[in-house]
C-alpha positions as CSV (number, residue, x, y, z in Angstrom):
1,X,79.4,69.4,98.7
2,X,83.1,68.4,97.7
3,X,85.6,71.3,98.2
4,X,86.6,72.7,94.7
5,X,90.7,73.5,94.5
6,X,92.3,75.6,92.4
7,X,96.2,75.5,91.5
8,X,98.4,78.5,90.6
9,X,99.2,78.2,86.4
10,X,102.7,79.7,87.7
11,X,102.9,76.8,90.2
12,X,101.9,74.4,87.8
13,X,104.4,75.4,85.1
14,X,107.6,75.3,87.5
15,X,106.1,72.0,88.9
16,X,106.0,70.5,85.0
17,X,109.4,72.1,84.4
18,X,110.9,70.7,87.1
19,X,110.3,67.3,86.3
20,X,111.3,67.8,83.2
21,X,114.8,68.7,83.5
22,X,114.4,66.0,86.3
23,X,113.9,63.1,84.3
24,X,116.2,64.1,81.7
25,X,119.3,64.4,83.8
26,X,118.4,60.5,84.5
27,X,118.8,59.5,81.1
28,X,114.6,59.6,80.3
29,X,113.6,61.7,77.6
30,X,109.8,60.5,76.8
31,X,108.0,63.0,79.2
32,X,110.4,65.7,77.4
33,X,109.2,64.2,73.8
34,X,106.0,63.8,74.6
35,X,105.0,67.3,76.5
36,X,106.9,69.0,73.1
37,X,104.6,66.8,71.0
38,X,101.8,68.7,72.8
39,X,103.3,72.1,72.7
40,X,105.1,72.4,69.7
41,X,101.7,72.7,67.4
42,X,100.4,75.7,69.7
43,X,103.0,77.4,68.1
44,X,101.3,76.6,64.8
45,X,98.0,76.7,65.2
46,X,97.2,79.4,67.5
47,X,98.0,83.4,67.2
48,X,100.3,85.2,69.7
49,X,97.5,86.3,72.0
50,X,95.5,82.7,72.1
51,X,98.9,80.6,72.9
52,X,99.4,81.6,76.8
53,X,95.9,79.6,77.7
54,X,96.6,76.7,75.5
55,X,99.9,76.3,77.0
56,X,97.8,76.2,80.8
57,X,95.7,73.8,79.3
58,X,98.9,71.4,78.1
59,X,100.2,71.8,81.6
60,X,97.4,71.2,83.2
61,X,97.0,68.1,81.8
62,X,100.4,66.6,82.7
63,X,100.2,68.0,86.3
64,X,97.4,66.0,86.0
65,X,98.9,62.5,84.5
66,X,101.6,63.2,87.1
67,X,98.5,62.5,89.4
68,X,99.5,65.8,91.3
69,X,95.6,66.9,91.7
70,X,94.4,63.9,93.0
71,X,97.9,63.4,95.8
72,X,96.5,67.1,96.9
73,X,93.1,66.1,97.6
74,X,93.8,63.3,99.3
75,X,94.7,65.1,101.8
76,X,92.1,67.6,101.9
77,X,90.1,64.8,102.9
78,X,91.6,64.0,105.8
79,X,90.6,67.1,106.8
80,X,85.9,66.7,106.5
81,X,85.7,70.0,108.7
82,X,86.8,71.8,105.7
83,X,84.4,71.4,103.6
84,X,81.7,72.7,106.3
85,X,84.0,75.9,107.6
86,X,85.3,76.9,104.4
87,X,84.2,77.8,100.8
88,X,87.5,76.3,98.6
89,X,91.2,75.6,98.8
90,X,94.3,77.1,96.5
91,X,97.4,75.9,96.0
92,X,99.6,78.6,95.1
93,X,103.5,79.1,94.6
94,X,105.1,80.0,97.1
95,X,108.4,83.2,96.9
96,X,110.8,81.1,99.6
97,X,110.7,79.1,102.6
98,X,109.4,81.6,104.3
99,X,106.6,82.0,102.2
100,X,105.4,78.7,102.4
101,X,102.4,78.1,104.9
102,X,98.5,78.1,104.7
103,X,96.5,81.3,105.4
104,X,92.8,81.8,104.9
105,X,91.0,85.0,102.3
106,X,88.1,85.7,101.2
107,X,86.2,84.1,98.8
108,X,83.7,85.5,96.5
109,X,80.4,84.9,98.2
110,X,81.7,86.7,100.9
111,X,78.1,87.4,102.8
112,X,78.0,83.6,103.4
113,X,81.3,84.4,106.0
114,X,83.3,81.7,104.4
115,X,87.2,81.7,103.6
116,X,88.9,80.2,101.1
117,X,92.1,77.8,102.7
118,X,95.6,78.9,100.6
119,X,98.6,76.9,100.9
120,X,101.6,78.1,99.6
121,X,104.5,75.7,98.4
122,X,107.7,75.8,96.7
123,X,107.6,73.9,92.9
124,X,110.8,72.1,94.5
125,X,108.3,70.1,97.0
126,X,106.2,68.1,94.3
127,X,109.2,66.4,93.2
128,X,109.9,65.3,97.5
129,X,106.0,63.2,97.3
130,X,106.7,61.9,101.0
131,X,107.5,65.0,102.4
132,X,105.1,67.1,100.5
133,X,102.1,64.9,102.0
134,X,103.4,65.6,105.3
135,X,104.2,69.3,104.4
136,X,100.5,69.5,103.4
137,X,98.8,67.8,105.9
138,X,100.8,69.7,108.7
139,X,99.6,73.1,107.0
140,X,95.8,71.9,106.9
141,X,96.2,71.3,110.4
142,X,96.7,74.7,111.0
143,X,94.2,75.6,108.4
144,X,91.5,73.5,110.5
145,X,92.6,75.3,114.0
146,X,92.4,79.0,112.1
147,X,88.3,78.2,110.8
148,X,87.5,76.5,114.4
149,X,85.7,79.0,116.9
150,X,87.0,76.8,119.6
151,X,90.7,77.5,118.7
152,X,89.7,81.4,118.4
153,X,92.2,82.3,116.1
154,X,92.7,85.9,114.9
155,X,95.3,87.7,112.8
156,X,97.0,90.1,114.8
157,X,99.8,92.0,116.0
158,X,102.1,90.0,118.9
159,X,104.1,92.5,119.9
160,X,104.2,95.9,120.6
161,X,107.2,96.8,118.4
162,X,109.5,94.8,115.8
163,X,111.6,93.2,118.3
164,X,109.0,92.5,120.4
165,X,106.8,91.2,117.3
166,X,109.8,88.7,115.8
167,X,110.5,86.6,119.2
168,X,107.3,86.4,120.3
169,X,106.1,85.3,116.7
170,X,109.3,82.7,116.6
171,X,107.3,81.3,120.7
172,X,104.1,81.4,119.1
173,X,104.8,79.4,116.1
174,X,106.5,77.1,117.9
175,X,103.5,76.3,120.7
176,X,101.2,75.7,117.6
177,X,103.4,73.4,115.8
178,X,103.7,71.4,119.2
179,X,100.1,71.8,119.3
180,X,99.5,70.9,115.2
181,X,102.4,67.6,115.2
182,X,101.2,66.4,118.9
183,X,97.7,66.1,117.7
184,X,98.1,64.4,113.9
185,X,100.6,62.2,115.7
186,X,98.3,61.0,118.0
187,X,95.6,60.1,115.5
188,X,98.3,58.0,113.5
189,X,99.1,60.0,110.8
190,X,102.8,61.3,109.4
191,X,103.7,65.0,110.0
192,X,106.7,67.5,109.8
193,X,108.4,66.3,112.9
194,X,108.3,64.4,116.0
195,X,108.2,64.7,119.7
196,X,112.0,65.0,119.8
197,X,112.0,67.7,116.9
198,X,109.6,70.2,118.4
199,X,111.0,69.8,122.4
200,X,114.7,70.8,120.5
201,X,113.3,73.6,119.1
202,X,111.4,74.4,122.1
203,X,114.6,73.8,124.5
204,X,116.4,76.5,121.9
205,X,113.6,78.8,122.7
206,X,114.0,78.7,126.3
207,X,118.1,78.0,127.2
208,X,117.5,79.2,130.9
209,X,115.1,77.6,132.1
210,X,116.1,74.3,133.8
211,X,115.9,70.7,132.2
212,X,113.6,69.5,134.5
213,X,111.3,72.2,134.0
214,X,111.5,72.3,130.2
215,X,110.5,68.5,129.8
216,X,107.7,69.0,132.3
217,X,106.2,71.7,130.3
218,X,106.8,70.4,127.2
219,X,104.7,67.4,128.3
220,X,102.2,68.8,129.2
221,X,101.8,71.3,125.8
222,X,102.5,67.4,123.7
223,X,99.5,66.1,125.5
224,X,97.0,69.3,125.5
225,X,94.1,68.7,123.1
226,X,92.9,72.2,123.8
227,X,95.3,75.1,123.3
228,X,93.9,78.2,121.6
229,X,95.4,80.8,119.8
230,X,94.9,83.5,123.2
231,X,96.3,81.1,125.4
232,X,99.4,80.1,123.2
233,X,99.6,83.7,123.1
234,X,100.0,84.6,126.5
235,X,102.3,81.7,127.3
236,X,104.6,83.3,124.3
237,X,104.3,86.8,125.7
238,X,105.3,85.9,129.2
239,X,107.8,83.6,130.7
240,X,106.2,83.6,133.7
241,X,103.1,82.1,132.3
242,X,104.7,79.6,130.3
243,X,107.0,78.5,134.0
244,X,103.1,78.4,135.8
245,X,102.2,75.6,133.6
246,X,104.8,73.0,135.7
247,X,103.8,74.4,139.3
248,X,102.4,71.5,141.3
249,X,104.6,68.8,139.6
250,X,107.6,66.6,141.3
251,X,110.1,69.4,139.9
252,X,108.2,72.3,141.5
253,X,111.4,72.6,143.9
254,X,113.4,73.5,140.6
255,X,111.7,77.1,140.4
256,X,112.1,77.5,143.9
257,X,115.9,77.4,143.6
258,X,116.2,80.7,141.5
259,X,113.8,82.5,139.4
260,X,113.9,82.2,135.2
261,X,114.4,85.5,133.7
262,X,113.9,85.2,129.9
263,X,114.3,88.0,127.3
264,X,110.8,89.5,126.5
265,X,109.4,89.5,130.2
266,X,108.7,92.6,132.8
267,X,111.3,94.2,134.6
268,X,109.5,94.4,138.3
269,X,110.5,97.9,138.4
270,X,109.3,100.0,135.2
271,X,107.1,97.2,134.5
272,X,108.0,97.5,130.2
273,X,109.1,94.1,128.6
274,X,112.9,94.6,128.2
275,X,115.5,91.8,126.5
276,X,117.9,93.7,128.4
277,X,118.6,92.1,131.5
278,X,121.5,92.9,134.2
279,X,123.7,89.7,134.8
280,X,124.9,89.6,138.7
281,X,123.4,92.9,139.7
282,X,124.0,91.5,143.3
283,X,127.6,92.0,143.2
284,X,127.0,95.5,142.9
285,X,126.2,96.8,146.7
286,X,125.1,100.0,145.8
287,X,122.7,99.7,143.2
288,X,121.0,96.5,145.2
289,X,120.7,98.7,148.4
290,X,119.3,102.0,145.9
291,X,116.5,99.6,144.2
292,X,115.4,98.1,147.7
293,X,114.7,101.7,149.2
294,X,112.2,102.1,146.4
295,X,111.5,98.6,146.0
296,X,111.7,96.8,149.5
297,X,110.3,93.4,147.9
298,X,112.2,92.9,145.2
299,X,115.4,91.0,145.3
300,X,118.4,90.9,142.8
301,X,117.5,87.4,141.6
302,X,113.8,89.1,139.9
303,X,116.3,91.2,138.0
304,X,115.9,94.5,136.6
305,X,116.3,96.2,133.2
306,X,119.2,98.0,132.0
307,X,117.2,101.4,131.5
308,X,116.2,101.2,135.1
309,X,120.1,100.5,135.9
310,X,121.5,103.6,134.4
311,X,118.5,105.3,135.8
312,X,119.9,104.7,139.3
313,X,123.7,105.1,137.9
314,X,122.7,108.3,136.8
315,X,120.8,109.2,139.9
316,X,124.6,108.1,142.1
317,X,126.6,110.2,140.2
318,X,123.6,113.4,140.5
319,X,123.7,112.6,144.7
């Protein structure tokens, strides 16, 4: 059974629009004459009510001598396992950048379980052929991982409140598309980025943790064939999961030297995730010797949150 894809009439109509104006401000007029040669009589022919769908119909047709259908589904067939996890596939406009990305819904027979794949683009991206394959293809990707059971994907919240949500969202996002690039790479075919590309936005993620480290684990995620969406969410949740992943390499001596505090992991005091970290708490005699009465194993380089410091300040001035 071949996968049956739909297109958004909006998507199409900024897509024919937009090339167009395109190929008029290069000096070519025929795909202007021609599409008005098409359109004009609708005006004509057809009452007020009938001309919306016989407009779709015009544009359909030169989305399709613009061979736009067929470039999609190309690329759908890269992708066989699909057609067996899901029922369809709809290309719809996307709002902004943001906006653009695949997501699965339902589709109509929903008591056979099976999702329809939408991918949302901007009109701006049919006119960019090169980059929209690889745009595509990267999105499928994740469509693929999101219908497999072994992946385990689920919709969710990641955080426990908005801050929380947003950077470990920004982690998440960025494992996968290590995960998604590492893999199509691999099997030859063109993507949104490279190697290079993901470890710099990975190194942005993680600024204090050593070099050393950062390649190691960064490796290791490029060459891992089988991430799923609960482990790629636990390594975005906690630092100290992600730093685990290097233990028992050449470089292990790095971690020793001094611990990685990131913003989004436990204090080891009050135990909440805090992005509020005290910088050189061990200059301050006091407060170290305070924490160590209640906390004889902790030491200043495994930090401690700023609530828990004005919680002892508060407690100094009280004494």
């Amino acid at each position: 059974m071949i996968m049956k894809l739909e297109f958004d009439p909006g998507l199409i109509e900024e897509v024919i629009f937009g090339e167009l104006k395109a190929r008029e401000e290069k000096g070519d007029f025929s795909f202007t004459l021609e599409y008005h040669s098409c359109i004009d009589p609708v005006y004509e022919n057809f009452p007020l009510d009938e001309r919306p769908l016989q407009f779709k119909k015009i544009e359909w047709d030169f989305f399709k001598k613009l061979e736009l259908p067929k470039l999609i589904k190309e690329i759908f067939d890269e992708f066989p396992d699909l057609e067996e996890n899901a029922c369809g596939g709809v290309i719809a406009k996307a709002a902004n950048n943001f906006d653009e990305g695949a997501y699965l819904t339902k589709g109509m027979n929903q008591e056979s379980g099976q999702k329809k794949i939408v991918v949302k683009l901007l009109p701006d991206r049919f006119r960019e052929i090169p980059y929209l394959r690889k745009l595509v293809r990267h999105e499928l990707m994740h469509a693929s991982d999101m219908l497999s059971e072994t992946y385990g994907y689920r919709d969710e919240r990641l955080g426990g409140n908005p801050m929380e949500e947003s950077i470990v969202k920004e982690r998440y996002c960025a494992f996968w598309d290590i995960y998604v690039d590492s893999r199509l790479i691999r099997k030859g075919k063109e993507t949104l980025s490279d190697k290079e590309g993901r470890y710099k936005e990975f190194e942005a993620l993680y600024k204090k943790i050593p070099d050393e480290v950062k390649i190691a684990i960064f490796d290791i995620l490029w060459q891992d064939e089988n991430l799923t969406h609960d482990k790629i969410l636990r390594l975005a949740k906690d630092v100290n999961e992600l730093i685990k992943i290097s233990e028992g390499l050449p470089i292990k001596h790095t971690l020793k030297k001094k611990k990685t505090i990131l913003p989004g992991a436990q204090c080891p005091l009050c135990q909440f995730r805090t992005y509020h970290w005290i910088e050189n708490i061990e200059q301050d005699a006091y407060l170290v010797d305070a924490i160590k009465r209640d906390f004889p194993e902790w030491e200043p380089e495994d930090g401690v949150c700023g609530q828990c410091i004005e919680a002892y300040k508060v407690r100094k001035i009280v004494c």
